[in-house]
C-alpha positions, 0 to 999 in steps of 0.5 A, spaced: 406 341 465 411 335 461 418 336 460 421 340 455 426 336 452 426 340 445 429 345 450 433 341 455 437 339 447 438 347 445 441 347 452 446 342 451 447 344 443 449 351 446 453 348 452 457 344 447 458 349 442 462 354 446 465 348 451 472 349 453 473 347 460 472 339 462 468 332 458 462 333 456 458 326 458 451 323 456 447 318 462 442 314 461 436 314 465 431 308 465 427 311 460 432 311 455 433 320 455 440 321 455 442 328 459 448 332 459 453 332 464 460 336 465 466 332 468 472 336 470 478 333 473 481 336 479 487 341 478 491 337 483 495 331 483 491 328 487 483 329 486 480 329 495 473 328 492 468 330 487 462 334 487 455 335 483 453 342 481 446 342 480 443 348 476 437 353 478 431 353 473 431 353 466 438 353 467 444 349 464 450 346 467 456 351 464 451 357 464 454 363 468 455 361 475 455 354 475 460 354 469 464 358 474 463 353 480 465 347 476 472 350 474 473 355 480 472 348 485 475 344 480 482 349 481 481 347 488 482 340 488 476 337 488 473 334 482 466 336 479 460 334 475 455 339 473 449 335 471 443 338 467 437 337 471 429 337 467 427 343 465 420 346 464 417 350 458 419 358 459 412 359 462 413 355 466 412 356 475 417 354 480 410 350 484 411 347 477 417 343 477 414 339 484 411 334 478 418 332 475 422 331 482 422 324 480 426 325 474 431 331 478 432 325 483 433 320 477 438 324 474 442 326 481 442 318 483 445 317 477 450 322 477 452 318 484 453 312 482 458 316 476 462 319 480 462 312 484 464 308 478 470 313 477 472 311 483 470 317 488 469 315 494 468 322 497 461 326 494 458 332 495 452 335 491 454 343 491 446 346 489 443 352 487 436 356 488 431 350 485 437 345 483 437 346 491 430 344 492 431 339 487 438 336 491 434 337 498 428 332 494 433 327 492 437 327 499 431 326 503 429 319 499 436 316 499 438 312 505 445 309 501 450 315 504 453 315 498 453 322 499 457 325 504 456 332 504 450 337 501 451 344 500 445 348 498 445 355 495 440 360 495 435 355 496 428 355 494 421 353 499 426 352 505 427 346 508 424 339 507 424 334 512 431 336 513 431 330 520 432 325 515 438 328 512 443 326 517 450 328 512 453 335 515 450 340 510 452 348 508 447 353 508 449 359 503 445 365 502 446 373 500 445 379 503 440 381 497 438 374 496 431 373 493 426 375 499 423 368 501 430 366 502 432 372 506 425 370 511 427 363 511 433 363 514 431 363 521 428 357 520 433 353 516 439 355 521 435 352 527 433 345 522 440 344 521 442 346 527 441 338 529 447 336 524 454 336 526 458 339 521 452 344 519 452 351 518 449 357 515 453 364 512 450 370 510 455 373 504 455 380 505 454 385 499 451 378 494 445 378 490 442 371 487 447 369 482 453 371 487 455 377 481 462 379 484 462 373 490 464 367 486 472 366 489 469 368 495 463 362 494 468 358 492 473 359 497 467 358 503 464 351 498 471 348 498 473 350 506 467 347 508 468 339 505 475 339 507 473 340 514 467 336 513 470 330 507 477 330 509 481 326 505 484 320 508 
């Protein structure tokens, strides 16, 4: 199933219409497609590093959660960039969007490497749901260490080959999560278990998007970098 560019364009005419927090970016990737990213600057006099906030599927980088992640983490001092990730037409599976990782891989190294360039020595991805499983993908094909620090929110599939990940990595998921991710998370707290710095949190009361637990989320992401990327 190809890309749906004409909807990844919708999105970001929607998202762009009703900004009002952060700079709207666009970067390039080596086929010439310029996708949609979201920078806004910590609300503190000195920024302790910065985060990428990837997006489930079909998703947008200022939709519902992730636009309250992006503001709420940026408030703590860390700046964000919320990137869009590919998306697939509507009908589309979540086994579906396995054939376009190699883009969401592209899309993550590039965001990467602009925060970089802004002079961000201290990077984490901050992830959800697919956006998660897409992050866990990239995370496991880069070598570089440019990323510090990975949180994965309700991921998705569970864990993939999570020995090559040696960055400490926080495992979020809710007490009325999606039931494959409520079965899974035994197995990924022995799997993480191996990283120093790791852990894994149930968040009582929540559902998938954290309806009602977004300080609390926020509060939990922002703990778990300072401690694990603190500022030098």
């Amino acid at each position: 199933m190809a890309q749906d560019y004409g909807r990844e364009a919708r999105w970001a005419s929607d998202t762009l219409a009703t900004l009002i927090e952060g700079q709207a970016v666009r970067i390039a990737q080596k086929n010439g497609h310029r996708f949609l990213a979201l920078y806004t600057g910590a609300k503190t006099q000195t920024a302790r590093g910065a985060v990428i906030i990837a997006h489930g599927r079909g998703w947008a980088p200022d939709v519902d959660l992730y636009g309250e992640l992006r503001g709420r983490i940026a408030d703590a001092g860390w700046s964000t960039l919320s990137i869009q990730l590919p998306v697939l037409p509507g009908t589309a599976k979540i086994a579906d969007y396995r054939d376009i990782f190699p883009d969401s891989r592209e899309r993550f190294a590039l965001a990467v490497d602009w925060l970089r360039d802004k002079g961000y020595t201290r990077v984490a991805i901050v992830s959800h749901s697919l956006g998660a499983t897409m992050a866990n993908d990239y995370l496991i094909r880069q070598s570089d260490r440019k990323v510090g620090a990975w949180v994965f929110i309700s991921i998705l599939n569970g864990l993939e080959d999570m020995f090559r990940i040696q960055i400490p990595v926080l495992d979020v998921y809710a007490e009325h999560d999606w039931e494959v991710i409520i079965t899974g998370a035994d197995e990924r707290s022995r799997q993480i278990a191996r990283v120093p710095g790791s852990q894994q949190v149930l968040m009582r009361g929540a559902q998938h998007f954290f309806e009602g637990h977004r300080e609390e989320l926020t509060q939990l992401i922002v703990r778990f970098l300072d401690n694990v990327l603190p500022a030098r």
